[in-house]
C-alpha positions in Angstrom: 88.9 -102.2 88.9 85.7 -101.0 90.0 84.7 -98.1 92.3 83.2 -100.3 94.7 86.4 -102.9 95.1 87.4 -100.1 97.2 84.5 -100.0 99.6 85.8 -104.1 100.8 89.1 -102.3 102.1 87.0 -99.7 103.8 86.1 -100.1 107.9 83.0 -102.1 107.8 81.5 -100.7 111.1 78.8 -98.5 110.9 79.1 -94.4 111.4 81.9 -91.8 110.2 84.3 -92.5 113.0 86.2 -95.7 111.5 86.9 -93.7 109.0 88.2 -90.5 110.5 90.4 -92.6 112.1 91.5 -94.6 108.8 91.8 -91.0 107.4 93.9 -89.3 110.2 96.0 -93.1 110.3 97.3 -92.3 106.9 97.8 -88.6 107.9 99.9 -89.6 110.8 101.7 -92.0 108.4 102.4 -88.8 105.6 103.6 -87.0 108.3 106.2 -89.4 109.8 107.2 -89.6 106.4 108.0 -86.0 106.5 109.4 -86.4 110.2 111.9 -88.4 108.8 112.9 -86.8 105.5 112.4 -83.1 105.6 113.0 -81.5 108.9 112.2 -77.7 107.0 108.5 -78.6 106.8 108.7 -80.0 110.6 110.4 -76.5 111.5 107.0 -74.8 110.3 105.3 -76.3 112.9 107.7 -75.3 115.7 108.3 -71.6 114.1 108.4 -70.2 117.6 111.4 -68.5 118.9 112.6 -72.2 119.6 112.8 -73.7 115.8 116.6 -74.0 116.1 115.4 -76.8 118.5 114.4 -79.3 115.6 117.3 -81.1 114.8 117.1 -84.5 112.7 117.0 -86.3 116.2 113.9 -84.8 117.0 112.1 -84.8 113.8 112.8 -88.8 113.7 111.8 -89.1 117.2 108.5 -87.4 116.3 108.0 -89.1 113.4 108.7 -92.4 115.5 105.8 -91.2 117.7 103.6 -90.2 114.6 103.6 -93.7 113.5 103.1 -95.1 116.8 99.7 -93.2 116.8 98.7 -94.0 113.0 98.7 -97.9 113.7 96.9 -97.6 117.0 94.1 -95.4 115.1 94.5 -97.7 112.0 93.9 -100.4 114.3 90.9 -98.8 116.3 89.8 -98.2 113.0 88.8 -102.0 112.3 88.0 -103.0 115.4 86.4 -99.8 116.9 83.8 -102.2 119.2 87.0 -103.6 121.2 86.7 -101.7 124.2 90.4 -101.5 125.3 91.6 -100.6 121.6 89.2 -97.9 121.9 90.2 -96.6 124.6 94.0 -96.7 123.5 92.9 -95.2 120.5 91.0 -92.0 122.5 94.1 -91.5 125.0 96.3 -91.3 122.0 94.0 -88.3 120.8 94.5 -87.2 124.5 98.5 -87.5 124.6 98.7 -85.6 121.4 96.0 -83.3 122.0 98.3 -82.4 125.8 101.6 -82.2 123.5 100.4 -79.8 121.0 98.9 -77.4 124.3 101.7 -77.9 126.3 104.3 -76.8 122.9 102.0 -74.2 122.7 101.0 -72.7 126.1 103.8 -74.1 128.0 107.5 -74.6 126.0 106.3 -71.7 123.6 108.4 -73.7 121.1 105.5 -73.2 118.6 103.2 -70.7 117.5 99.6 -70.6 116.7 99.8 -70.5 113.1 98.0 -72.2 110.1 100.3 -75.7 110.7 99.6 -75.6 114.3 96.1 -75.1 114.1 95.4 -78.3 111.4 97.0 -80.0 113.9 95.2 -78.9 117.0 91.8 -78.8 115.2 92.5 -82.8 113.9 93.2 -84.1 117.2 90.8 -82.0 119.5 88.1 -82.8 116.9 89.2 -86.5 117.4 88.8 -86.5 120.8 85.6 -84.7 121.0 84.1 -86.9 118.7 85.7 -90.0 120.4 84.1 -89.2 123.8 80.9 -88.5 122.4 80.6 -91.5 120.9 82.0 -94.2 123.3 78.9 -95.4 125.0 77.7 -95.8 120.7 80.8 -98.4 119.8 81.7 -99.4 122.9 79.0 -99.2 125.7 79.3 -98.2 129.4 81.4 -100.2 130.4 
């Protein structure tokens, strides 16, 4: 199959932002996967004090909120002119970007560590770039 057989699957909007969020869709999809079938790479990200905390109930309920947010960016992804799955797709960024602060700053059931910061820097960068470029996909309005 050719190279360029590919490009047809590929968000056919203009700009890199389709395809950050096709890229952090199947991110979010790799690590639901983990969520639900290795709860020791789940405990690196909450290796604060509170790791004990991750128990195969939480990991699967994380992982069932991972997924959640992969197919709203998957779906922003192809249809990043729609104004309201935009906008779904930015206040995800925001709901994850307000866990991983309040884990952090607040619950101090994670530390900032390499895991922690991937995260973080994946999400903020989502959002930033998300706001900046609303008025581009999706106008004013």
């Amino acid at each position: 199959m050719a190279p360029n057989a590919f490009l047809f699957w590929l968000p056919q909007d203009a700009g890199l932002l389709p395809i950050l969020l096709l890229i952090n869709a199947g991110l979010s999809w790799y690590n639901t996967f983990i969520c639900f079938f290795d709860q020791t790479i789940v405990r690196q990200l909450y290796q604060g004090p509170n790791a004990s905390q991750v128990t195969g109930l939480s990991a699967r309920t994380f992982g069932g909120w991972t997924i959640l947010s992969g197919f709203v960016r998957l779906y922003a992804a192809y249809n990043i002119t729609n104004p309201p799955v935009y906008a779904l797709a930015f206040w995800a960024y925001f709901a994850i970007v307000t866990h991983w602060t309040s884990e952090l700053v607040i619950f101090r059931t994670t530390k900032f560590g390499v895991p922690t910061y991937i995260n973080i820097a994946i999400d903020i960068g989502g959002l930033v770039w998300m706001f900046s470029q609303w008025n581009a996909y999706v106008g004013g309005g």
